[in-house]
C-alpha positions in Angstrom: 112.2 63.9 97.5 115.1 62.3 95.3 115.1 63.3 91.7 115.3 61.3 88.7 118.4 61.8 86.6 117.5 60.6 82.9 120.2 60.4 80.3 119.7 60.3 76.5 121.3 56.5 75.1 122.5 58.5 72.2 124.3 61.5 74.0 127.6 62.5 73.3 129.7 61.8 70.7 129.1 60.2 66.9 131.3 57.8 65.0 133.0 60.9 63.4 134.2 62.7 66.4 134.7 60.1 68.1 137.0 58.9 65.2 138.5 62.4 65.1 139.4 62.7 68.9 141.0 58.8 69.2 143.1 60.0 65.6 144.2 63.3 67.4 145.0 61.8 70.9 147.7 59.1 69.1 149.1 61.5 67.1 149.4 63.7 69.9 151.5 60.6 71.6 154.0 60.8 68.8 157.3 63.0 69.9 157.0 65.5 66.9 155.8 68.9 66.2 151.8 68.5 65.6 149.0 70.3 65.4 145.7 70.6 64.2 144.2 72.4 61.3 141.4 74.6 62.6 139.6 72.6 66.0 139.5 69.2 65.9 135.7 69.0 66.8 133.9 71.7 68.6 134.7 71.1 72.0 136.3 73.9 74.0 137.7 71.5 76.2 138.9 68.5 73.5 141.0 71.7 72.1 142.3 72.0 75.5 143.6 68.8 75.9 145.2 68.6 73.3 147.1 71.8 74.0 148.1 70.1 77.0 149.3 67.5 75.7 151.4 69.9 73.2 148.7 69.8 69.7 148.1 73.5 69.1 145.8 74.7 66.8 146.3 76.7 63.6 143.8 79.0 61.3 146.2 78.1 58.4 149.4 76.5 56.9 151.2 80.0 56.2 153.8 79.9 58.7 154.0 76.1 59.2 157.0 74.5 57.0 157.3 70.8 58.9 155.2 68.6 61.5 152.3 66.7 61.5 148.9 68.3 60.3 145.7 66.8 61.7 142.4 67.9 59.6 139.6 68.2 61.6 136.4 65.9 61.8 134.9 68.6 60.0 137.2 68.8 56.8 139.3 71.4 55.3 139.5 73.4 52.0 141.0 71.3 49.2 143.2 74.3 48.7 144.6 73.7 52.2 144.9 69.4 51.8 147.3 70.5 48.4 149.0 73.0 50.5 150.4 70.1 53.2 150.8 68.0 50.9 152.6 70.4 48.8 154.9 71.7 51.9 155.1 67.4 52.8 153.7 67.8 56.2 152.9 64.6 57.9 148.9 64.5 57.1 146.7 62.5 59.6 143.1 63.0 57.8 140.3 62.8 60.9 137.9 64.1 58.4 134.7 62.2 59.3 133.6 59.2 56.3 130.2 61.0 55.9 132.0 64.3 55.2 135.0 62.7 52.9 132.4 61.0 51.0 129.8 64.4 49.9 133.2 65.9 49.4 133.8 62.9 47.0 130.5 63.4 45.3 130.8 67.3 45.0 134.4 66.8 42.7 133.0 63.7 40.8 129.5 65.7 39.7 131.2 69.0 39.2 134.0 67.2 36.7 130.6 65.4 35.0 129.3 68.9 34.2 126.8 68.8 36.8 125.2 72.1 38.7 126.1 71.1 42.4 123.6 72.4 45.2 124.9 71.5 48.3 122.1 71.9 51.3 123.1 73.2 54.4 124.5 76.0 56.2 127.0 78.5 54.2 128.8 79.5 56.9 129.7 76.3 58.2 133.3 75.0 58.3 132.1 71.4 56.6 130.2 72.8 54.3 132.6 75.4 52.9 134.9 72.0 52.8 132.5 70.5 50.8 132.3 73.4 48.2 135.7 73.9 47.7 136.2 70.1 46.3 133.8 71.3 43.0 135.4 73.2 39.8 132.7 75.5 39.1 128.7 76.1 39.7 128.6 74.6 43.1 126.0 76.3 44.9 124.6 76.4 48.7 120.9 76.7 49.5 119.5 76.3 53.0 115.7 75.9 51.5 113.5 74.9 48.8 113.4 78.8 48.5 116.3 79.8 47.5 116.9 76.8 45.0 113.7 79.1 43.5 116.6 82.1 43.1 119.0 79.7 41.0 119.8 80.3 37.3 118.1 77.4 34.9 119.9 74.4 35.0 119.4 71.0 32.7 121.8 69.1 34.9 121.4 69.0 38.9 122.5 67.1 41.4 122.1 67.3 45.5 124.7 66.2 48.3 124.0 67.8 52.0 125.9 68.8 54.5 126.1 65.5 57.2 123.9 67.2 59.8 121.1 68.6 58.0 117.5 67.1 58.4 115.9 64.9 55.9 112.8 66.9 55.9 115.3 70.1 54.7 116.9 68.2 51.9 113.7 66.8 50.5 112.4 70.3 50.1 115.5 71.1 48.2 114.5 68.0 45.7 111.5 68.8 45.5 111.9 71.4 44.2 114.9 70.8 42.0 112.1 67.9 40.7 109.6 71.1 39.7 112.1 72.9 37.9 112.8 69.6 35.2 116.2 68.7 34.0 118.0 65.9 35.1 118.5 65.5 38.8 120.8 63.4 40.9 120.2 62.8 44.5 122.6 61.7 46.6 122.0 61.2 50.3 125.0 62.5 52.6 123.2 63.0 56.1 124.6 60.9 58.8 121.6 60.0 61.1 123.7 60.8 64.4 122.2 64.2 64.8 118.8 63.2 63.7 118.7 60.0 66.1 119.8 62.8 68.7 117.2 65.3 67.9 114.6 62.6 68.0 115.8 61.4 71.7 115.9 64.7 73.2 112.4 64.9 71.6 110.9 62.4 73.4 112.8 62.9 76.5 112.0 67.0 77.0 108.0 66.3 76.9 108.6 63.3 80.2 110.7 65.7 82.1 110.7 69.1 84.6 113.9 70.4 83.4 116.9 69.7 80.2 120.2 69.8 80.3 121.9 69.6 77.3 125.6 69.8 77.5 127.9 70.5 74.7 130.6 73.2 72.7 128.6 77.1 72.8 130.4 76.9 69.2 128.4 73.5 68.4 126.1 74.0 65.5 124.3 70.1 66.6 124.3 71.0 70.6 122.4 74.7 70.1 119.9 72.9 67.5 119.6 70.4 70.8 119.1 73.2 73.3 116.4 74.7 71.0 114.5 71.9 70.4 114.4 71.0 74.0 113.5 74.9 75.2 110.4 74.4 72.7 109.1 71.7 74.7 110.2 72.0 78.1 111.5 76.0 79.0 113.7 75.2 82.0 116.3 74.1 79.6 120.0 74.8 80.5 122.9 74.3 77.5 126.0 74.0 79.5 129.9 73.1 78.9 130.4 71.8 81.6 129.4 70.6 85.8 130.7 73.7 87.0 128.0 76.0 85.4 125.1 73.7 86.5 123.2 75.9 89.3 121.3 74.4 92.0 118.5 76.4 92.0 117.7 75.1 88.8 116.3 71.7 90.2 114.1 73.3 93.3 110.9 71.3 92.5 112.1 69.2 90.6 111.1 65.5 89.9 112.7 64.4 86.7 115.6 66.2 85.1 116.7 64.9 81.9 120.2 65.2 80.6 121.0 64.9 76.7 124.5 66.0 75.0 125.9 67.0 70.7 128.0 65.0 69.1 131.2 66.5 70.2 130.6 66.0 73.9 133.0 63.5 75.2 132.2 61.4 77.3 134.2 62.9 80.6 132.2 65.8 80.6 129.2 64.4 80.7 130.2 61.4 83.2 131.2 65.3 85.7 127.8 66.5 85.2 126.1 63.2 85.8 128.1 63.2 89.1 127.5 67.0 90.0 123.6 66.3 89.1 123.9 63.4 92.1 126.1 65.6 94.1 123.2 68.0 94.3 119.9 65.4 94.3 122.1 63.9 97.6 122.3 67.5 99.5 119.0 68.0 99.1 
């Protein structure tokens, strides 16, 4: 019996990333010293590439004193954008629209006076970005919850973090609403991860087994793997065609094959090829 291969439309990378890589791989063309400001995106293998092709990575500017600096899709401290400037590094900014502009919004409000929440993940590389472009009172919450745990405030206003859900920043509001003042809302989600939540959605409940294929280190591609493991257990997250195991596909009729945002499009054009490799021996 030959088993159906389905792939997502939307899988693999989003107008940021994909911005990001095109940005690095030029600069990476140019005959000078570059490198790149924390990963460009997470991809394992982008990073790798780019090694190759002589773009290191660095945690920080300390012992860098000339070259080209690219900032990664996901942003950078606005401590560490003065700092290249300040040291006159060659600055190619791959920070993705959607991110530049919530940082944007974070400085503006803050300046106005504003209390700043900022929804999202703490932890997050883009989100501490975001933060670090406010003067003072910026605060994160990843619920309606904890906006509960926040000091009064007469002036509020809300930015998110790009790949947060709607449904999680509307809880925020809400409750920002309940607790009176002014509030200002402003909308930062990009609708990438969501439009690639909602496919892998649809596509786990019509298949036997998932793939999803993408960075370990990608925040969007493990939210994808869990979502798809809700609905359909035999889900596999890989990095790439080499981990894909046969035995997963014994009995299998329809596999389906989604990837995050900072899968390029190579990696999943090897597992597509290794999934027909193995439908062919059987």
């Amino acid at each position: 019996m030959t088993m159906e291969i389905i792939l997502a439309k939307r899988a693999g990378f989003c107008f940021g990333v994909k911005r990001a890589t095109q940005m690095a791989f030029e600069a990476a063309g140019k005959d000078q010293k570059t490198f790149t400001l924390g990963p460009i995106i997470h991809s394992p293998q982008v990073v790798q590439k780019l090694e190759d092709m002589g773009v290191g990575v660095v945690k920080d500017l300390t012992n860098v004193s000339d070259g080209t600096v690219i900032i990664r899709s996901h942003g950078v401290l606005a401590s560490e954008m003065e700092e290249a400037q300040r040291k006159h590094l060659e600055i190619v900014d791959a920070t993705c629209p959607f991110v530049k502009k919530a940082q944007e919004h974070v400085k503006y409000l803050s300046e106005a006076g504003y209390d700043v929440l900022v929804v999202g993940d703490a932890d997050h590389p883009e989100v501490e970005g975001i933060v670090s472009y406010g003067k003072d009172k910026v605060y994160v919450v990843a619920s309606g919850e904890e906006v509960r745990k926040l000091p009064k405030m007469t002036k509020m206003a809300v930015v998110a973090q790009t790949t947060q859900s709607f449904e999680n920043l509307k809880n925020v509001v809400d409750e920002c609403l309940r607790r009176g003042g002014e509030v200002r809302v402003y909308n930062t989600i990009c609708d990438a991860t969501a439009v690639r939540q909602q496919e892998a959605t649809e596509l786990a409940q019509q298949v036997d087994c998932m793939i999803v294929i993408g960075g370990f280190n990608s925040a969007n591609t493990r939210r994808l793997a869990e979502i798809c493991s809700e609905l359909q257990p035999r889900t596999h997250h890989i990095e790439t065609a080499q981990e894909l195991d046969p035995a997963w596909f014994v009995g299998v009729d329809k596999v389906g094959v989604t990837a995050g945002a900072s899968t390029p499009k190579w990696i999943i054009d090897d597992v597509m090829e290794r999934l027909a490799g193995i439908n062919n021996s059987d």
